[in-house]
C-alpha positions as CSV (number, residue, x, y, z in Angstrom):
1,X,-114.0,39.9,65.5
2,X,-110.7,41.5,65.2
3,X,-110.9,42.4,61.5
4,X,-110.2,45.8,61.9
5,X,-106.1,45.3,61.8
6,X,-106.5,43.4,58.8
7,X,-107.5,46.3,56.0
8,X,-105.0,45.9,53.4
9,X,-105.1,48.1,50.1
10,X,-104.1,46.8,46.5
11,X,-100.7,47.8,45.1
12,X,-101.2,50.7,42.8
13,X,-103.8,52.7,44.2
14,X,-101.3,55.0,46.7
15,X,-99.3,55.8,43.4
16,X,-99.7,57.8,40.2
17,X,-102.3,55.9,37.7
18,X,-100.0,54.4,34.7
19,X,-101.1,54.7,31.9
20,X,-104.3,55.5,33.2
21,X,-105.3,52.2,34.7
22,X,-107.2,51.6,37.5
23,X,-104.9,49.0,38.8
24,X,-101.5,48.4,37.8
25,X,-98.2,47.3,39.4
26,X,-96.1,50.5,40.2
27,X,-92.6,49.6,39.1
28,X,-91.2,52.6,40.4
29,X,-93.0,53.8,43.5
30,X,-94.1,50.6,45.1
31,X,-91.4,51.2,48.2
32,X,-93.1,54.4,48.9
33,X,-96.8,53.1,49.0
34,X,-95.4,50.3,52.0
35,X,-94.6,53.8,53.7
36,X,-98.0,55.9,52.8
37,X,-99.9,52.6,53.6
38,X,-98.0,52.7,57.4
39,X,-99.3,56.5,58.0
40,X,-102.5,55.8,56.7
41,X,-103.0,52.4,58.8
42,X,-103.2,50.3,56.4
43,X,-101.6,46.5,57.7
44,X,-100.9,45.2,54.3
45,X,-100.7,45.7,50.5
46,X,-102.2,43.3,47.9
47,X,-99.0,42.8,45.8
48,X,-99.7,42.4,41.8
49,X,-97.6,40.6,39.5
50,X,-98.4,41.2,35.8
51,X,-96.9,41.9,32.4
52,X,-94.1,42.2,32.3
53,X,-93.5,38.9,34.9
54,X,-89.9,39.0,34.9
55,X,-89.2,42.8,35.9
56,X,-91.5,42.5,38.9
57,X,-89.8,42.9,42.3
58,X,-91.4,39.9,43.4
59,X,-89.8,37.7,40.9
60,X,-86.3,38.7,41.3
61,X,-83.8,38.1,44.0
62,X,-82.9,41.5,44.5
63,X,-86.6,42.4,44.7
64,X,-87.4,39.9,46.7
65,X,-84.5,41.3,49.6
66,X,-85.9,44.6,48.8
67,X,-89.4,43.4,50.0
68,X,-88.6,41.9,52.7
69,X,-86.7,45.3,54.0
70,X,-89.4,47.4,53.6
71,X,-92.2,44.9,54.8
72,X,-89.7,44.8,58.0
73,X,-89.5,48.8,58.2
74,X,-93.0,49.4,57.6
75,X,-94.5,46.4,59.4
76,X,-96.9,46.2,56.5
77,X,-97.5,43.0,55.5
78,X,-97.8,41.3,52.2
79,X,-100.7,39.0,52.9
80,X,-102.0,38.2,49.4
81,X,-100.5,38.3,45.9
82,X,-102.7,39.0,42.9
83,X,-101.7,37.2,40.0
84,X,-103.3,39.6,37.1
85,X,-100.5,37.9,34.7
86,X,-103.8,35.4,34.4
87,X,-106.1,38.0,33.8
88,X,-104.0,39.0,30.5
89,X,-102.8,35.2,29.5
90,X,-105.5,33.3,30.8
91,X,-105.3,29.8,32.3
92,X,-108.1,28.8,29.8
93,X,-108.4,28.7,26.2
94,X,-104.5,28.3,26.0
95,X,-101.7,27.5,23.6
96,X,-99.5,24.6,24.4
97,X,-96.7,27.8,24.5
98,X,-98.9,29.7,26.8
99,X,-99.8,26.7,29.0
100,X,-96.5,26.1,29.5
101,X,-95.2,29.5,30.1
102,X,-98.7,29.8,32.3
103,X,-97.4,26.6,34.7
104,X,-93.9,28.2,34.7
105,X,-95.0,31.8,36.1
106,X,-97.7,30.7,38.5
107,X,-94.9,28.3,40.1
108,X,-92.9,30.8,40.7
109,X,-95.5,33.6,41.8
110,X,-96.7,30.9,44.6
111,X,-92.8,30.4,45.7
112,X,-92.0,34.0,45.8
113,X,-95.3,34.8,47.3
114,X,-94.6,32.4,50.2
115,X,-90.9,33.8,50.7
116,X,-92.3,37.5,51.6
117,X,-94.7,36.0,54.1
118,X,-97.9,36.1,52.0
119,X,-100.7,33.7,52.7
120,X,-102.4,33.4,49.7
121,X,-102.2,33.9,45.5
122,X,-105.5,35.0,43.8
123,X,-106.3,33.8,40.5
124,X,-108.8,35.5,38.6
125,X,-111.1,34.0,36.0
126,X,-113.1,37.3,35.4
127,X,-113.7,39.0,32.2
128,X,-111.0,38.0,29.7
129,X,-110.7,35.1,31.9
130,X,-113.8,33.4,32.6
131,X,-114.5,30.2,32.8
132,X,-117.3,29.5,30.3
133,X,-118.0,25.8,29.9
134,X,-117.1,22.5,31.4
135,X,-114.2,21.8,28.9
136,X,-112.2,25.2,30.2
137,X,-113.1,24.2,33.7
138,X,-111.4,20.6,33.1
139,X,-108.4,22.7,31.2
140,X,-108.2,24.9,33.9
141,X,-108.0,22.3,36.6
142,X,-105.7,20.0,34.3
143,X,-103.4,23.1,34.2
144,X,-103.2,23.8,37.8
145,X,-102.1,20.2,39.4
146,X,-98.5,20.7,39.7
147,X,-99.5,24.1,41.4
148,X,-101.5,22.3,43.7
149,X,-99.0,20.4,45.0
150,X,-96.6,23.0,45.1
151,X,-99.3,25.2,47.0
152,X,-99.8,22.0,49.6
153,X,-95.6,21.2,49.7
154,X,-95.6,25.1,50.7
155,X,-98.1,25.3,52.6
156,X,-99.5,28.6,50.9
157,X,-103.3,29.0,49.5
158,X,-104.3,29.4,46.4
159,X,-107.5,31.5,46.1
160,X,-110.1,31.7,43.3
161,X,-111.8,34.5,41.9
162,X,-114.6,33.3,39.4
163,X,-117.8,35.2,37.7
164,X,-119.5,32.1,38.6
165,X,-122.8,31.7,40.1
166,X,-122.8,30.8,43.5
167,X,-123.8,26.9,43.6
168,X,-121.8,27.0,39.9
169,X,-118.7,28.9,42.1
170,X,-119.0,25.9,45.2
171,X,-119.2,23.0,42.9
172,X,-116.0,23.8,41.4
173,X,-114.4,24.5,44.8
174,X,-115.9,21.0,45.5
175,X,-115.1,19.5,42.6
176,X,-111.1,20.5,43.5
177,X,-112.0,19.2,46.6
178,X,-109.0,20.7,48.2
179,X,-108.9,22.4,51.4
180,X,-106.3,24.8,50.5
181,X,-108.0,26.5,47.7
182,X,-110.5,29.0,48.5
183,X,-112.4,31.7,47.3
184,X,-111.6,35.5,46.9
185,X,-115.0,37.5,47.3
186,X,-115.4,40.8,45.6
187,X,-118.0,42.8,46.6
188,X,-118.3,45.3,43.4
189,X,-117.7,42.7,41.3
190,X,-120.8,40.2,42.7
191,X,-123.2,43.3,42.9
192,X,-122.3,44.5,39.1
193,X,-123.2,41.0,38.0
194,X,-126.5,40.8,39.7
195,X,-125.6,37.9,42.6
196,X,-127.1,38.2,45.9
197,X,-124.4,38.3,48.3
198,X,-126.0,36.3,50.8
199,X,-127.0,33.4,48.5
200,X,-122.9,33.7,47.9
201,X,-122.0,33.5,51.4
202,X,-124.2,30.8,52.4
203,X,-122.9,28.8,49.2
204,X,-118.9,29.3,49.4
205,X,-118.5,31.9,52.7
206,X,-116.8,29.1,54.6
207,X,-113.8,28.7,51.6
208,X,-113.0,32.8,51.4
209,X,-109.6,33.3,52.1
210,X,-109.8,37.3,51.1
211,X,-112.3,40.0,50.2
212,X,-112.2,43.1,47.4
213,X,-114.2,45.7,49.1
214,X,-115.4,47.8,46.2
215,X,-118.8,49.0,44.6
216,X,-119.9,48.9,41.4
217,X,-123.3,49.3,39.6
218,X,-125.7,46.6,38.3
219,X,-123.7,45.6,35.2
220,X,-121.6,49.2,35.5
221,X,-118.2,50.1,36.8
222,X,-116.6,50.8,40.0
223,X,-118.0,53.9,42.0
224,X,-117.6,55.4,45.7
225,X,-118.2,53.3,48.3
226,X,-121.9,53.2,49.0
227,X,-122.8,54.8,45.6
228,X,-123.0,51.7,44.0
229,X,-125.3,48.2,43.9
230,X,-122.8,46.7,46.6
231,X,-124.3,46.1,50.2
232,X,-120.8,46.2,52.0
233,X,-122.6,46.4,55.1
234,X,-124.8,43.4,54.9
235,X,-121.6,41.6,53.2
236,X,-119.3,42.3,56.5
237,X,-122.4,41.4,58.5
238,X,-122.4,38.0,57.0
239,X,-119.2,37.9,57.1
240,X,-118.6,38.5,61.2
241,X,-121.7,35.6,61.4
242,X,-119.8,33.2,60.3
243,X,-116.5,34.8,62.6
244,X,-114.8,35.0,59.0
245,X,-110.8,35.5,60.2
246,X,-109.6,36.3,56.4
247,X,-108.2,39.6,54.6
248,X,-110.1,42.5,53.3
249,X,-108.5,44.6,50.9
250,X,-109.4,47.9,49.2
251,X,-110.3,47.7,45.2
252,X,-112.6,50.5,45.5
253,X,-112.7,53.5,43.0
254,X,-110.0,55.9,42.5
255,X,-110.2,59.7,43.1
256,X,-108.6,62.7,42.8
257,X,-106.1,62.6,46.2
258,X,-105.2,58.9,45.7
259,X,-104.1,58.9,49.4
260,X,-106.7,61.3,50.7
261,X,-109.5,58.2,49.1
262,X,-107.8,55.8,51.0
263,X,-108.1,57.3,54.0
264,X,-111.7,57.8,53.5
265,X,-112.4,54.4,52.0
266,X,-110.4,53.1,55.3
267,X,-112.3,54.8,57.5
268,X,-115.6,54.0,55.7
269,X,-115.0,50.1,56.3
270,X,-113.6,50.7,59.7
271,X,-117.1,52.1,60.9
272,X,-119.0,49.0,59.4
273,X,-116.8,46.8,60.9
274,X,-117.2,49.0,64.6
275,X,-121.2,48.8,63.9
């Protein structure tokens, strides 16, 4: 199952934390990661777009040319873009002025996105986002419809990333009924909240369209690969059952050598995948 050219990283983690974040977009040194990525081996890097929208490089013109040169120097892909903007302004519990600058930004994450080659735009509904009730599921979905048929005009996916249970998580993918938006699967994230990965799988596995790879502890935070609650190894054995074609990308915890821990969490899902 030739997954093992498809290991992308998320933007941030080959840089310098900011501001001590785990996860941040790297306004200044996100050129250099497409090179570290290409001497590491990694194919592609999860872009993030976040506050502050407008000064991201995806959402200018000049950004936008700039991306495409060093995606065509390094050979490493964009294939996903993370829209954390959501994560900080969710797309639930909004004001009419946030709903409306909401609709504005994801339109335009989903156009840029699709002009540097990406496949898919995550939305996340974890955390500050979650969906808790019916009534933000309807908002949510009421919010998204001209994105939907932008995302369909496009032809670009639009993947979900939800703390819902896993018949709770594929009735709302059913519910959309829309074969364009999927599912984004994160490993840490599942095991931290208690879900058994393969009741997950069995429930949604067909819709993924990518896959964090990280570990975390039963209701803790991220730690090493393999330290943690998460059964990666069971999760890409499910995942090759069902000859799953989609992205994997690297969430996992930081370290001291930001590159040297990618290597090592590179070659740590490598030798799953080769088992």
């Amino acid at each position: 199952m030739g997954l093992t050219n498809e290991i992308g990283i998320m933007q941030g983690r080959l840089s310098p934390r900011i501001d001590g974040k785990i996860q941040a977009y790297p306004a200044s040194t996100w050129q250099k990661e497409f090179e570290i990525a290409q001497e590491i081996g990694y194919a592609a890097i999860e872009w993030i777009v976040e506050k502050s929208v407008e000064t991201n490089a995806l959402m200018t013109d000049s950004g936008k040319a700039e991306i495409k040169k060093v995606i065509a120097s390094t050979g490493v892909r964009i294939d996903y873009v993370c829209a954390d903007i959501f994560m900080q302004q969710p797309l639930v519990r909004m004001t009419e002025e946030t709903k409306s600058q909401n609709k504005h930004y994801l339109l335009e994450i989903l156009k840029n996105a699709k002009e540097v080659g990406a496949i898919g735009v995550e939305i996340p509904f974890v955390d500050n986002s979650s969906i808790k009730n019916d009534k933000e599921k309807q908002e949510f979905i009421d919010a998204m419809q001209d994105a939907f048929k932008l995302a369909k005009d496009l032809d670009i996916k639009i993947s979900l990333e939800t703390d819902l249970s896993p018949i709770a998580f594929k009735e709302l993918l059913e519910q959309i009924d829309l074969d364009f938006i999927q599912a984004n699967y994160d490993i840490g994230n599942s095991a931290s909240l208690g879900f058994d990965p393969e009741e997950e799988l069995d429930a949604y596995g067909q819709r993924i369209l990518n896959v964090h790879v990280k570990d975390r502890k039963l209701g803790g935070t991220t730690v090493p690969l393999g330290t943690g609650n998460a059964d990666i190894n069971l999760v890409i054995q499910k995942l090759q059952e069902f000859g799953y074609s989609g992205g994997l990308t690297m969430q996992a915890a930081r370290g001291v050598n930001d590159v040297e821990t990618a290597k090592e969490q590179l070659n740590y899902v490598r030798n799953l995948l080769k088992k």
